[in-house]
C-alpha positions, 0 to 999 in steps of 0.5 A: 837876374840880369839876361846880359851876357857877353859872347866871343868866337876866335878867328883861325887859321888854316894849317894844311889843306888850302885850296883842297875843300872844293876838290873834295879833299880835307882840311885841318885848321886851328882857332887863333887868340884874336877874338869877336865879342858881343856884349849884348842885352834885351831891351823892352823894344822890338828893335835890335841896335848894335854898336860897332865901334872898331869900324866906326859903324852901327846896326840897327833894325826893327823885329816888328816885320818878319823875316826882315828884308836884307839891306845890302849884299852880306847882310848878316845880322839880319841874314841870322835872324831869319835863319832861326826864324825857320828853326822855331825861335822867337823874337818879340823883344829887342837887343841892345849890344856893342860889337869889338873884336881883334880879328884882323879883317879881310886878311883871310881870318875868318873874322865874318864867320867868327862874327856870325857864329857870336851873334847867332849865340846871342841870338839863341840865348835872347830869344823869347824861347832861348836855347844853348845850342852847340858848338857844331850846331851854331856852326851850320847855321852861320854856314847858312847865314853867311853862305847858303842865304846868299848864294855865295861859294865856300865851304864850312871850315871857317864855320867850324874852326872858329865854332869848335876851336882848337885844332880841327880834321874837316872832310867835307865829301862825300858827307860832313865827318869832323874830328877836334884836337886840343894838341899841346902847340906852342906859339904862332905868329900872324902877320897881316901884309896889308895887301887885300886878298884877291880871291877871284883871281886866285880861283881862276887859276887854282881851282879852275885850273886844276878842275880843268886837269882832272877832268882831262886825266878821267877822260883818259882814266876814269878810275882817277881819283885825287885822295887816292892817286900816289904822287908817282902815279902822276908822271903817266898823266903828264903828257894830257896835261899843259904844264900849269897843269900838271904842276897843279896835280902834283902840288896837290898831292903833296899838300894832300900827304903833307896834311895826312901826316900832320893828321897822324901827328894830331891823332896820336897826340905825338907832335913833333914840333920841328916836323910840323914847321917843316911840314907848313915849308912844304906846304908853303912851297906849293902854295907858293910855286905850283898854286902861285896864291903867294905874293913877293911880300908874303914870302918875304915876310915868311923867309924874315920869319924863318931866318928869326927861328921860326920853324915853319911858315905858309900864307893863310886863306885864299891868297893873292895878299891877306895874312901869313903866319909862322910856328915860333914856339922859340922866341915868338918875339923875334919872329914878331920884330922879323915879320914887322920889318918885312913890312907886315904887321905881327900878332902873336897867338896861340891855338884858342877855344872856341865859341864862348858864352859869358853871363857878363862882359869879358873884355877882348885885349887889344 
């Protein structure tokens, strides 16, 4: 019996809770219909070769020497294997594979963790003591692989997301507490601005900005703490903060309400689509004029989108470019036409499942 099998993991998209995981707030986001595939195959050679045709590219390093020393910054391919050499696994043979995908790219879709969680998967099964591990396991290693090894800053949401799939609560503080929903959503539409994100600046002002106002407010109440402070409560911090500042605080707050009743929507399987297009508005309207992660593109594209039938829109991931996308369970094709106009450049999805592991090649649609 043949070992070769093929692997996918979709991307996602971040639905309420931008900017909130480092301020110790949660999330919810949802595994997208665009997907990485690895189809690989053990070979007799200690040596792993991959191809990657999308980006005209290929991998290739011995497992005679282990752990193996990384080549370049993000060396994830490697970074995998010497993750789970830690965790027992073996490898005296070689792997043969191809890496596809239709994840758009530096667009804040979570295209890297996607393809670390599928490598890692191929991994696990290839190995001289191969186990299935789950959805939640293969998640914390590629946390590992991709962020912990290098030193790098992020959470474990696109981990996650992308893992698990369909539509998932994260809360990262003060311990690790996911839930996953399979809600009966209709369609999305992606849109890729085609301008690259611009996450260090970003940052500056989002998080650092808002870091810096919370810490003024606990100065002067130390019993201040975001998930429990209501919105009205923010006017008595006003006067100790700039201005910048306080628009921060109460964006923040907003966005923390919006995500609690679209939590409420999910967990009581009660969704109510119009509400939940009116909720990503919100959303959006904060990211756009408190958080100011947004871009005159983006919010040309989700205006187009709207203006289409969409009922609601947000940009996704860090911001400052990257992607938008809009809830269109009505006419998703229009939407998609209105996006392409605005100059982005449109997909179609659906919430997906997560990981998934094939005894032979399943093609990825392009």
């Amino acid at each position: 019996m043949s070992l070769s099998l093929s692997v996918s993991t979709p991307g996602r998209i971040c639905l309420f809770g931008e900017h909130q995981d480092y301020l110790g707030l949660p999330v919810i986001a949802a595994a997208i219909s665009r997907r990485i595939q690895i189809t690989a195959e053990p070979t007799s050679g200690p040596e792993v070769y991959l191809a990657l045709p999308d980006i005209n590219a290929e991998e290739r390093f011995s497992l005679t020497t282990l752990p193996l020393p990384y080549q370049h910054e993000r060396d994830y391919f490697r970074s995998a294997v010497n993750i789970l050499l830690r965790e027992g696994f073996q490898f005296s043979n070689g792997i043969e594979g191809e890496v596809r995908g239709n994840i758009p790219i530096n667009s804040g879709t979570s295209s890297s963790s996607a393809l670390l969680v599928t490598w890692l998967a191929v991994l696990t099964q290839l190995a001289d003591n191969p186990q299935t591990l789950s959805p939640k396991r293969l998640a914390e290693l590629a946390h590992r692989a991709e962020v912990l090894e290098f030193g790098e800053p992020g959470g474990m949401m696109d981990h996650y997301a992308t893992a698990v799939g369909g539509v998932i609560y994260l809360e990262s503080t003060p311990k690790i507490h996911l839930e996953s929903f399979q809600p009966q959503l209709g369609t999305f539409v992606l849109g890729d601005s085609l301008q690259p994100k611009d996450t260090i600046g970003v940052l500056k002002h989002v998080k650092f900005g808002m870091l810096g106002a919370m810490e003024k407010i606990r100065q002067y109440d130390p019993t201040f703490a975001l998930p429990a402070c209501p919105q009205e409560k923010a006017d008595e911090y006003r006067h100790l903060l700039t201005a910048d500042e306080f628009i921060l605080l109460k964006g923040n707050l907003s966005d923390r309400d919006v995500l609690r009743e679209a939590l409420t929507m999910f967990q009581t399987k009660t969704v109510d689509h119009q509400r939940l297009g009116a909720l990503l508005n919100i959303h959006q309207s904060s990211l756009r004029d408190a958080k100011r992660v947004s871009t005159l593109k983006i919010d040309r594209m989700i205006d187009e989108a709207l203006k289409a039938g969409a009922y609601g829109g947000k940009i996704n991931g860090s911001g400052g470019g990257g992607c938008m996308f809009a809830y269109a369970p009505e006419n998703p094709e229009a939407v998609a036409e209105a996006i392409e106009r605005a100059g982005g450049k449109p997909y179609i999805i659906r919430v997906d499942q997560g990981v998934s592991v094939q005894p032979k090649a399943v093609s990825v649609d392009e």
